[in-house]
Structure formats: structure tokens, C-alpha cells
N, C-alpha and C positions, 0 to 999 in steps of 0.2 A: 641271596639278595643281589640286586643286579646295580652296577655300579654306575654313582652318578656320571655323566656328561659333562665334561669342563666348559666353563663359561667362556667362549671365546667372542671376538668383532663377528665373527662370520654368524653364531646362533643370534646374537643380538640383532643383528641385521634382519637376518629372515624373520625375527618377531617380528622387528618393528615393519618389516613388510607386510607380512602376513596380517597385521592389525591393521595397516591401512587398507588392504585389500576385503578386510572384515568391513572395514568403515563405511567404505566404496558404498561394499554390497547393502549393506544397510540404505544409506542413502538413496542408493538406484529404488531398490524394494521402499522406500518411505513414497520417493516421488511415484514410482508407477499406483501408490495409494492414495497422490493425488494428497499426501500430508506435504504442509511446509513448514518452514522452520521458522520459531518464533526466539531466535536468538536475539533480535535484532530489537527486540524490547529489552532487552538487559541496559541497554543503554536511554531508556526512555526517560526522560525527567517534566515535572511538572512544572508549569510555567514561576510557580512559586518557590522552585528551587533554585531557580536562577538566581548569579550574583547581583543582574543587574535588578532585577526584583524587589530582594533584599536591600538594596543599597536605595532604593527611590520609598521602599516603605517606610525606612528606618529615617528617611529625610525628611517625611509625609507625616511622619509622627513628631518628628521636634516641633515643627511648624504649629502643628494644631497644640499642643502643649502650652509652646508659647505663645499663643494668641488664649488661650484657655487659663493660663495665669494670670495675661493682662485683662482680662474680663473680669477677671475673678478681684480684682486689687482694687480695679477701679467701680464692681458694684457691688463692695465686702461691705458697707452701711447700707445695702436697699433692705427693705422689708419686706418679706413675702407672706401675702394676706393669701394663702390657700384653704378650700373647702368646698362643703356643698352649700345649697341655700335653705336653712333649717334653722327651725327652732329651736334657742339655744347653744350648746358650746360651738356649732358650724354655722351658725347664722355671720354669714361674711361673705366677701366675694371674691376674687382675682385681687390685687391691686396695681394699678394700673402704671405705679414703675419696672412691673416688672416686664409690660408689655412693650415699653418706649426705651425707657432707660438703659437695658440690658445689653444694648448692641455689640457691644466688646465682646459680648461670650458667644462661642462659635454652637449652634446648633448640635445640639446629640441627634443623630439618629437611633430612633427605637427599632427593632426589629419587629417587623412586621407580621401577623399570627400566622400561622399555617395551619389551610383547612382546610379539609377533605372527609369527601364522604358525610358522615351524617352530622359530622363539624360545622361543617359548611353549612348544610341543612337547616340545622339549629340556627343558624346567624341570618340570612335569608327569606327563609318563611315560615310563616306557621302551621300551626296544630288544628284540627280535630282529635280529640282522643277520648278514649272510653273513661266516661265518666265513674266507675264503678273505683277507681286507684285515684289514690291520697296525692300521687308525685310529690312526695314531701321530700326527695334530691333536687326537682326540679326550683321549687319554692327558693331551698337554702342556699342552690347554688346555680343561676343561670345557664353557668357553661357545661352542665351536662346535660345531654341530648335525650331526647322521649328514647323509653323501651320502642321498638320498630313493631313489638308484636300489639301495643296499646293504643297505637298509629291506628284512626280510622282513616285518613284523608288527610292531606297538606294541598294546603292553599297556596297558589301564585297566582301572583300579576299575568296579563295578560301580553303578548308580544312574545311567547317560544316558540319556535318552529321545530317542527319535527325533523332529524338530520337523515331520515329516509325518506319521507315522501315531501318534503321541504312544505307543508300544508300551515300556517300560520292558525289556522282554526282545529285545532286538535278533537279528535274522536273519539272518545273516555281514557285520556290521557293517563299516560301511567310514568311515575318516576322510580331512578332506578338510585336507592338508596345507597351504592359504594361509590355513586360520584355526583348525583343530584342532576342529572340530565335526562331531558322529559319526550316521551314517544306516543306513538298512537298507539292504542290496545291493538287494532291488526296489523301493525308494523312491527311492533318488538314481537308477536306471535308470529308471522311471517320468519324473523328473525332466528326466535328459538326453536321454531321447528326446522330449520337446515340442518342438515345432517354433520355429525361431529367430525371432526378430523380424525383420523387413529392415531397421530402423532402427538395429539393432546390429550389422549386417554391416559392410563399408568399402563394398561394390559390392550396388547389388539383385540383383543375376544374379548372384553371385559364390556359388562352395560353398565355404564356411566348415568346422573341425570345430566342430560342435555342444559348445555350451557352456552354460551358465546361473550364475543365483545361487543363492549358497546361502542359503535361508529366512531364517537367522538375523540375518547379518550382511550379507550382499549382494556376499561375495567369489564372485570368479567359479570355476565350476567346470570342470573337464575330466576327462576319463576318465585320465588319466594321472596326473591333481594327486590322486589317491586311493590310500589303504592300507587293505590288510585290519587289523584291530581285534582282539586279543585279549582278552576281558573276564575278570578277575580275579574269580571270583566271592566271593573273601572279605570279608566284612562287617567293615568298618574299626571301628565303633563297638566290637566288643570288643577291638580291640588299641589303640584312642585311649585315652592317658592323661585324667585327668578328677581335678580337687582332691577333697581328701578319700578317695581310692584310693590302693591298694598298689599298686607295678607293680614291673617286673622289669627292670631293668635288663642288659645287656651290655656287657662294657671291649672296645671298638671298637680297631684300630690299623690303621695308613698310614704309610707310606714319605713321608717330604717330598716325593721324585721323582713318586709316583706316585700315581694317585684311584683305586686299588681298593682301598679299606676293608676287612676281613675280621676275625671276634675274633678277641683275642690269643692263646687257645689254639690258633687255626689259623694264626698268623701268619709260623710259621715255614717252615711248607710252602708256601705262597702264593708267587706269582712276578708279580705286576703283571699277568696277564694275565684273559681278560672269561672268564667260563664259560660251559660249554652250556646249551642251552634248557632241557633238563629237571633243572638243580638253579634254575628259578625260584621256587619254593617252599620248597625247604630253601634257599636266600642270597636273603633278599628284600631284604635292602641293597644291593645293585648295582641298575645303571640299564642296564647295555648287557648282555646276553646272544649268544653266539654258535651260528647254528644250519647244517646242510647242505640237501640235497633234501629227503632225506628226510624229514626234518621238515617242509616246504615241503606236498609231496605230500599227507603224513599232517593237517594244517590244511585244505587243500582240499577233503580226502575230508572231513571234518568239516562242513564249511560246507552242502555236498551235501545231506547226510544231516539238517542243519536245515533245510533249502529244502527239501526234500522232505515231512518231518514238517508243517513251517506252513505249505504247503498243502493238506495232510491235515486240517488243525484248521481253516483259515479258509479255504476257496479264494476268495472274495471279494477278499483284498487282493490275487491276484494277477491282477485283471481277467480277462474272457472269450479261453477258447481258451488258459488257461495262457500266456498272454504273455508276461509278467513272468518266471514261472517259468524257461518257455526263456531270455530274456535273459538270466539271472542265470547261469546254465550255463553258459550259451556265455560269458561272462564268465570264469568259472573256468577253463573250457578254455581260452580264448588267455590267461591269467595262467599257467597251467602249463606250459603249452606254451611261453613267453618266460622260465621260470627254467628247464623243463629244457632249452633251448637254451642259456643264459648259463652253466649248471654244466657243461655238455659244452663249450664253444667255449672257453669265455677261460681260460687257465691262472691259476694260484694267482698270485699276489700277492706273497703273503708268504709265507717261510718256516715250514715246519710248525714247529707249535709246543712248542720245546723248553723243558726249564729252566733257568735261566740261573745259572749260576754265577760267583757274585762272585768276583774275583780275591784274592788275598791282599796284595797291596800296597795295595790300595784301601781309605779310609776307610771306618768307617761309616756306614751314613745317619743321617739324625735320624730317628725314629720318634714319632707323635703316638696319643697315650691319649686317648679318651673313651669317657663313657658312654653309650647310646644305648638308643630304647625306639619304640614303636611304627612297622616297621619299612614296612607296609606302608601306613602313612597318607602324604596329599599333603602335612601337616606334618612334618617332620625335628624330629624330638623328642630334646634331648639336655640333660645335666645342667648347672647352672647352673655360673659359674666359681668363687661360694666354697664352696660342695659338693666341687666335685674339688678342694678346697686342704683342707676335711678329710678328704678321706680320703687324702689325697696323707700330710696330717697324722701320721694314724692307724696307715700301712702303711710308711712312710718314703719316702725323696727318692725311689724311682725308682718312675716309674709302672709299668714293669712288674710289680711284686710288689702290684698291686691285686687284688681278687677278680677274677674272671673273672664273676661276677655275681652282683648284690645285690639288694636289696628291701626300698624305701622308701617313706613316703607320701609325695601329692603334696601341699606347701602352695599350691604358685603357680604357673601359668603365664605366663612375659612373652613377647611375639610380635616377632618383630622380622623383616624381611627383609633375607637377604645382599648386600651391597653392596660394590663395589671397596674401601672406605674397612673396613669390615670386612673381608674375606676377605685383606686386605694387611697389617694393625696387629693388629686382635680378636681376631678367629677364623680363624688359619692350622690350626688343628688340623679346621676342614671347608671350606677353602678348595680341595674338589675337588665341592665342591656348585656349580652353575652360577650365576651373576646374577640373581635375583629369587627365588631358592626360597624358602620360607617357614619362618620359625624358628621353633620353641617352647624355651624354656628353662624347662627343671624343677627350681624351687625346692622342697626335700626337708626336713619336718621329721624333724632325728638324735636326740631326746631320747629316752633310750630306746632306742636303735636297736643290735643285736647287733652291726653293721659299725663303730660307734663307741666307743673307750672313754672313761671317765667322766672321764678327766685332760684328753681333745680336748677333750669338750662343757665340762668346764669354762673349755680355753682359747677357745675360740668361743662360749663360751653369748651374751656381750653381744650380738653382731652379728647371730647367730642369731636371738635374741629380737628385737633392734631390725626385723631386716627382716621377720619375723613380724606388726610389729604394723604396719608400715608397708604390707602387704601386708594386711593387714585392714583397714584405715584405708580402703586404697583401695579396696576388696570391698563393704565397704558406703557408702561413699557414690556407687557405680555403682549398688547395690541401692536407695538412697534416691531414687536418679535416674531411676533406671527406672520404679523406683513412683512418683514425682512427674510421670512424664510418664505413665504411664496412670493416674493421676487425672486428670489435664488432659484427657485427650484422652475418658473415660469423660463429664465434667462436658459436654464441649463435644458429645456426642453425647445429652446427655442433653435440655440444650437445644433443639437441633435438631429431636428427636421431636417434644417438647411445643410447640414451633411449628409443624410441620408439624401435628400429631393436634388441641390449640385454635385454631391459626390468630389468634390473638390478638398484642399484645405484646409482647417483653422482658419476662420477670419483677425484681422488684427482688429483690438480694441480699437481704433479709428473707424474701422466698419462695421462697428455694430450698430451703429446709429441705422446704417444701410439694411441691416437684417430687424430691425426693430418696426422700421417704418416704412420696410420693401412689400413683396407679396404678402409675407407670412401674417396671418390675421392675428388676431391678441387670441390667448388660451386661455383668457377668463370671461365667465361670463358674464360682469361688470363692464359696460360702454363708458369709457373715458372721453369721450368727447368735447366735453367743456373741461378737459387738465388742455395746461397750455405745450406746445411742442416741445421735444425733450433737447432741441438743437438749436444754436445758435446760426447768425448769420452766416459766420464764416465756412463752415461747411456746408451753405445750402446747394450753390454749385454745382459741390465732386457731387454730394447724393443723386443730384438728378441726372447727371451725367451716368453715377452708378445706376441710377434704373432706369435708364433708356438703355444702355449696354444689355443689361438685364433683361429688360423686355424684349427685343429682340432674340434673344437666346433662350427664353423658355416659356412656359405656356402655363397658365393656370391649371389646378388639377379642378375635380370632383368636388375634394376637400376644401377650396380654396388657398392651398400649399402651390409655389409655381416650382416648376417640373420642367428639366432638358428639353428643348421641342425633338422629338425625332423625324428621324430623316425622309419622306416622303416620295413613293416611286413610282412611275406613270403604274404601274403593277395596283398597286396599294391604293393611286388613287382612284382605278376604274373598279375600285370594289377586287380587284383578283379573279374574278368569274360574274359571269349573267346569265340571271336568273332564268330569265325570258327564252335564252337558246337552249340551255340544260333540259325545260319542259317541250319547247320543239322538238328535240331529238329525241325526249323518252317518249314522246307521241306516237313518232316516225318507229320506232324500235315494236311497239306495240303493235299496229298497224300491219308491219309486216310480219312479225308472229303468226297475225291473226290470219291473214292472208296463206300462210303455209299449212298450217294445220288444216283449214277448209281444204286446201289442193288434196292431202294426203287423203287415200282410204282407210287407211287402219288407222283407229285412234291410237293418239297419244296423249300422253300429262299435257297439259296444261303449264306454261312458265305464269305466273305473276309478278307482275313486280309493283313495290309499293312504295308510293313516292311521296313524300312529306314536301309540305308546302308552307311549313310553320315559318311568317316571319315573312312571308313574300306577300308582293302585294295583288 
């Protein structure tokens, strides 16, 4: 056995040298691999760890607490009349201390849904689907989205552009169901035929199905994750409500059991069940439509038939040799060829669809009233809740003896989005509207109004009027905001110019009068003409003294901006060169070319020279 080595300073030493010199080496060999070190996150903290963070949250929350008590103390007798508007134990409305009265209590903010992908879809637009499936999840519960493979076509509004060829008029549009953003069939085909990257594969040799992103958002795409697009060409802007407009209202009604909405004069023939494709313009308050082959086929031959036309009009965007073109076809062909195989193979589902005959023993449902208006907007536009308590007022207890439809101005709209804490307390009278739809409520001035009589308005004039003016109140002090931030932002570009065009200084607040009412024109395109001067007498003087100084020293631009004069040189001002001697002498220079080459016997090249004359007179 061979004997230990005693521990002395000097072995210790040379470890610890020897380790540094390991350490060295490491580090040289990390750097020349171009690795760096990521120590320097050990000390990283998130803004929310900070003390001073902590210490302004923790102050942020007394605050709101105690205002949230005193709310609380001072509207602990109010009554809150919540529900929907129905027959029966919900027949009731808002009431209307809780809408005036409450100001003590500091606003909750809801969290607002998050949606994506075919979430989104579901809240947004509607269905085509094969009529052959019950969707009896869909019936019981709004927010869950159509199967994708029962998906004939989804319907949108008109105004998407394509984010490849930027074309507003889409070419059998196709949407890409992990993010709902919409392409032209030979653009996302263009698209997914580029070639894959090998660093997005799992294996370099490996064949992948060809995928990509999508432009917009960077979800990935596949030929499968895609729906054909039915574009709505109706222009929403005349059925959107708008304050100060008459619109027309419709008495909506719904089964508690059931989300197929339908007016009340149709209500009694209705049977909960989705309609065909082609009443989507006469019922444009549904979401799901039901359709067969046929309908299927007759869309394809359509798509065709615009593939065909736009590259008649542009053959450009479908690249050389009609590339694109054919892809797009053969697209359609195996799309048709896989629904007329799934219509031939898989039998029905569900039972054809009969009417359903309540029994005679059975209760009745509760049935929900409202009013509803612009049917084909992305907002769900419907009447506010102390509106349907007068005319609930007006017509007596039972919502059904309301008009079948009326026409009111609009004073106000309030926006709100549907939410669990809504669709379960608020608003069960559209709690067959999905998680995050978007609300508008139509506050109605009745003075005056035929559908009112003058005993109601007398009994609501107070509330009426009060939320009128509070509804004004807040109208223009957005108006005063708005105009107070393009003043701000007009001021702050005004500035800007005049340093950029002087290159000078900061002017003082005593001379902006000077920069307001010197060269620089107004940046809006509203003419103030008849506003009166923004200056008193006492500074009319310096100003005009400031812009004769001014004038003197710079010169109007292009833009109307004035501009440093520069400096002018007998050089610059005879133009720098003339035109007229430049083509004398190339004359002269030709001329005797020409003269040489005749003297010589042996030929030679030829010089040419070629003279532009562009811009001469």
C-alpha cells in the first residue's frame, strides 16, 4: 500500500490553482462555443416582487375596501329586483335604485372570457352544419362549439381581408379554425405548399404533412384545420343602431329549456329545433343553421365558378401555368368527394325531424320576452331593462300582450359582455347567447312615443329623465375628452414640426401663440374660421414683430411648413451648368469623330454616344 501524502498549504495551494485553471479552461472552451452565461438571471425579480409593489398594492386595497364598506352601509336597505323578463316567478326587471342609487359602491371588475380558436368561432359567427346530428350539447349548452367535422361552412360578415394578398373580396374563402382568421383558397394553398423547414420537422429525413403559420398570429396551419367561408354580403352599418335614430325593434321569445330564439308571433309554431340553410336571411337571429349534399355540392360549384372568373380578371395571382388555379380545384374535388362519401356511408344519427308534442300533464315552460334589433350585427343589440318595465307597464303583467314590434329613438347605448355572473342572475332572458358575446343595451327615449301612454310617462318620467341626463353627462364629458386629447396631441405635433423645420430651441409658453398662428397651418381638417382669435391685444405687437423677423428668415415648404431660407450662390443661381453649351460641344465632339473615321482607310468601331435630353427644353 503506498502511503498517504500529508495535507500541507503548498498541496492545497496547487489544488486550488489547478481548479482555477480548470475553470479558466472551461470557460475559454464555453466562450469559443459562443455559450454565455446565464448567471445573471439568478438575480432576476419580477416587477411584483418588489417592496415598492407590495407596499402601493397593499395601500390600493385599503382604499377600495373602504370605499366598498361605505357603499355597502349606505345601500344596505336598497332592493335588488334581478331577472329575466318571463312568465312567472322572473317576470321583473332591474330596479332602478340600483342603477342611480348605488354610487357609493366602487365598481367590480369582471374578468373578461378568453377565446380562442374555435371559442371564439362559437361567439362570432355562425353555422352551417349537417343536418343529419341532434347537437343535443349544443341545445343544452351554448358554449360548447360544433364538432369541426359536422361543420359545412361558417358564415361571416363581409369586410375581411385577406393578410396575403390584402384583396377585401375574398376567392372561396377559407378559415383556419385554431385562430378563426380568414384566406383566399389560392393563398393559404400558395402558402401550404412552401416547403417545410427541417428545423420544424422532429427528424431531417423524416416526411412530415406539410404545415405552416398563419401570417397573422403564428398558429399553425394544416389542410384539415380549414373551413370553407360563407361571406354575408349584407352591410351591417344600416341595420346598426346609432343614438339619436329610430330603429325598429322585434318581441323576441325562448323556452327556458331551449336557445332557439324566434318572434313571438312565430312562437307558437316553433319547435326548438335549427333551420335550413336557406331561411338564413329571412331568421338571421339564429347561429346554427341546418343544411344536406345538396346544398354542399351547390357552394362548391359556386367557389368554382369564382376561381374561374379571378383568373380571368387577374391571372397573376395565380402564378405560371395556372398552378394555383389547379390546386384550388383539386381542393374542391377531394372536399366533395369526402362529404359525398360521409352522406352515402354513415347513416342518420338522429331521428328525422318531427314536432314535438307536449304532453297534457306536463307544466308549462317559462317563456322569456325581449326586445331585439339589429339582427345581423356582431353586437346583440337588445332593449334596456327599465324600457321593458315600461312597456311591461303600459300593456299589463303579461309580456306576451306586448306589440310584436315598435319604434323608438335611440338615447344611449351601454356595452357590456356576457358573463357566467350575468347569464346566471341578469340576463337569463339571453342566457342562450355564448360566454363573451358582446352586448349593447338600448336606452329608448318614450316622451312622446305612440307605444307609451301619458299616465306611464308620467309614472317614469322621474327616472327617465334622471337617466337622460346622466346619460348626457357622460356623452359629453367623453366629447370633452376626446377633444382634450386632440388638442394635446395636435399641440404636441405642432411642436415637433417647428423643431424639426427651425431646428432651434423649445419655444416659451409666451410664444406659442407665435407657433399657433405663424406659418404652421392647423393639422386638422376642420376650418376654424369663424372661432374667434386665440390672443389678446396685448400681444398683438411682439406677434407681428415675431413674424416679420420670421418671414424674413424662412420660406414656405411644399407642405405649407416654413423652412430656414438657404443660402443662395451666383453658382446655384445660374442653374450650376447650361444646358444649351453641354449639346454644342457634344455636337462638336461628334462631328469631328465623324470627320476622322472618313479620313482613315481601315475601318474602325464606331464611338457612339448617347445623349439624354430629358427635362431640356
Amino acid at each position: 500500500m503506498s502511503a498517504t501524502k500529508p495535507i500541507t498549504s503548498s498541496n492545497v495551494s496547487a489544488k486550488t490553482e489547478s481548479s482555477k485553471t480548470r475553470a479558466e479552461g472551461r470557460k475559454n472552451r464555453a466562450a469559443k462555443k459562443n455559450q454565455n452565461s446565464i448567471n445573471h438571471l439568478l438575480d432576476f425579480l419580477l416587477y411584483k416582487d418588489l417592496p415598492e409593489y407590495r407596499q402601493q398594492d397593499q395601500s390600493n386595497r385599503r382604499t377600495h375596501q373602504r370605499m366598498y364598506n361605505n357603499g355597502r352601509s349606505k345601500n344596505s336597505n336598497l332592493n335588488y329586483n334581478n331577472g329575466g323578463y318571463g312568465n312567472g316567478s322572473h317576470s321583473g326587471t332591474h330596479g332602478s335604485s340600483k342603477d342611480y342609487n348605488n354610487r357609493g359602491r366602487p365598481a367590480r371588475r369582471r374578468p373578461k372570457a378568453f377565446l380562442h380558436g374555435m371559442r371564439f368561432i362559437n361567439v362570432n359567427y355562425k353555422f352551417v352544419v349537417d343536418y343529419r346530428k341532434s347537437y343535443t350539447a349544443q341545445k343544452l349548452d351554448p358554449n360548447v362549439p360544433v364538432d369541426t367535422d359536422d361543420i359545412l361552412c361558417i358564415v361571416a360578415p363581409q369586410g375581411n381581408a385577406c393578410p396575403i394578398c390584402l384583396s377585401s373580396e375574398l376567392v372561396a374563402p377559407r378559415m383556419i379554425t385554431l385562430c378563426g382568421h380568414i384566406l383566399c383558397l389560392p393563398c393559404l394553398l400558395a402558402l401550404l405548399d412552401s416547403e417545410v423547414p427541417t428545423s420544424m420537422k422532429r427528424e431531417s429525413k423524416a416526411v412530415v404533412e406539410k404545415y405552416t403559420d398563419c401570417p397573422l398570429c403564428a398558429s399553425i396551419i394544416r389542410r384539415g384545420d380549414v373551413k370553407p367561408v360563407l361571406v354575408d354580403t349584407t352591410d351591417v352599418r344600416f341595420d346598426m343602431p346609432k343614438v339619436n335614430d329610430e330603429i325598429v325593434l322585434t318581441l323576441m321569445a325562448r323556452d327556458a329549456n331551449k336557445i332557439v330564439p324566434v318572434p313571438s308571433f312565430a312562437s307558437k309554431d316553433a319547435h326548438g329545433q335549427f333551420p335550413w340553410a336557406d331561411q338564413l336571411h329571412t331568421d338571421p337571429y339564429l347561429r346554427i343553421y341546418k343544411a344536406d349534399h345538396t346544398y354542399v355540392t351547390s357552394m362548391y360549384e359556386q367557389e368554382k365558378t369564382a376561381l374561374r372568373q379571378a383568373y380571368e380578371n387577374d391571372s397573376d395571382l395565380f402564378l405560371a401555368g395556372r398552378k394555383l388555379l389547379k390546386l384550388a380545384l383539386l381542393s374542391i374535388d377531394l372536399d366533395v368527394r369526402a362529404w359525398t362519401e360521409k352522406f352515402e356511408s354513415e347513416a342518420k344519427v338522429s331521428e328525422q325531424v318531427q314536432p314535438i308534442k307536449p304532453s297534457q300533464d306536463s307544466a308549462p315552460n317559462q317563456t322569456f320576452y325581449y326586445y331585439q334589433t339589429g339582427f345581423k350585427c356582431p353586437t346583440t343589440y337588445v332593449l334596456s331593462a327599465l324600457d321593458m318595465k315600461v312597456l311591461k307597464t303600459s300593456y299589463g303583467a303579461d309580456y306576451s300582450e306586448l306589440p310584436p314590434s315598435i319604434v323608438a329613438k335611440v338615447e344611449n347605448i351601454r356595452y357590456e359582455e356576457m358573463d357566467e355572473e350575468l347569464a346566471t342572475t341578469r340576463y337569463k332572458y339571453i342566457s342562450h347567447l355564448p360566454l363573451g358575446t358582446s352586448l349593447g343595451f338600448l336606452e329608448c327615449c318614450w316622451e312622446n312615443n305612440e307605444f307609451i301612454s301619458p299616465e306611464v310617462w308620467g309614472t317614469y318620467k322621474h327616472d327617465l329623465l334622471k337617466r337622460s341626463k346622466t346619460s348626457s353627462r357622460k356623452l359629453n364629458q367623453e366629447e370633452r375628452s376626446k377633444q382634450r386629447a386632440l388638442n394635446e396631441e395636435e399641440r404636441r405635433a405642432r411642436e415637433y414640426i417647428d423643431r424639426e423645420n427651425n431646428g432651434g430651441p423649445q419655444y416659451h409658453e409666451d410664444d406659442l401663440q407665435w407657433i399657433n398662428g405663424g406659418g404652421i397651418g392647423s393639422l386638422t381638417i376642420t376650418d376654424h374660421r369663424e372661432m374667434p382669435a386665440l390672443s389678446g391685444g396685448q400681444h398683438t405687437e411682439r406677434s407681428r414683430s415675431l413674424s416679420a423677423d420670421a418671414s424674413e428668415l424662412t420660406q414656405r415648404s411644399v407642405w405649407g411648413t416654413q423652412i430656414p431660407k438657404a443660402e443662395q450662390t451666383e453658382e446655384d443661381s445660374e442653374g450650376g451648368w447650361d444646358a444649351d453649351e453641354m449639346i454644342r460641344r457634344a455636337r462638336e465632339e461628334i462631328e469631328k469623330l465623324g470627320a476622322e473615321v472618313k479620313g482613315k482607310a481601315k475601318k474602325k468601331k464606331k464611338y457612339i454616344i448617347l445623349l439624354s435630353n430629358t427635362g431640356w427644353a
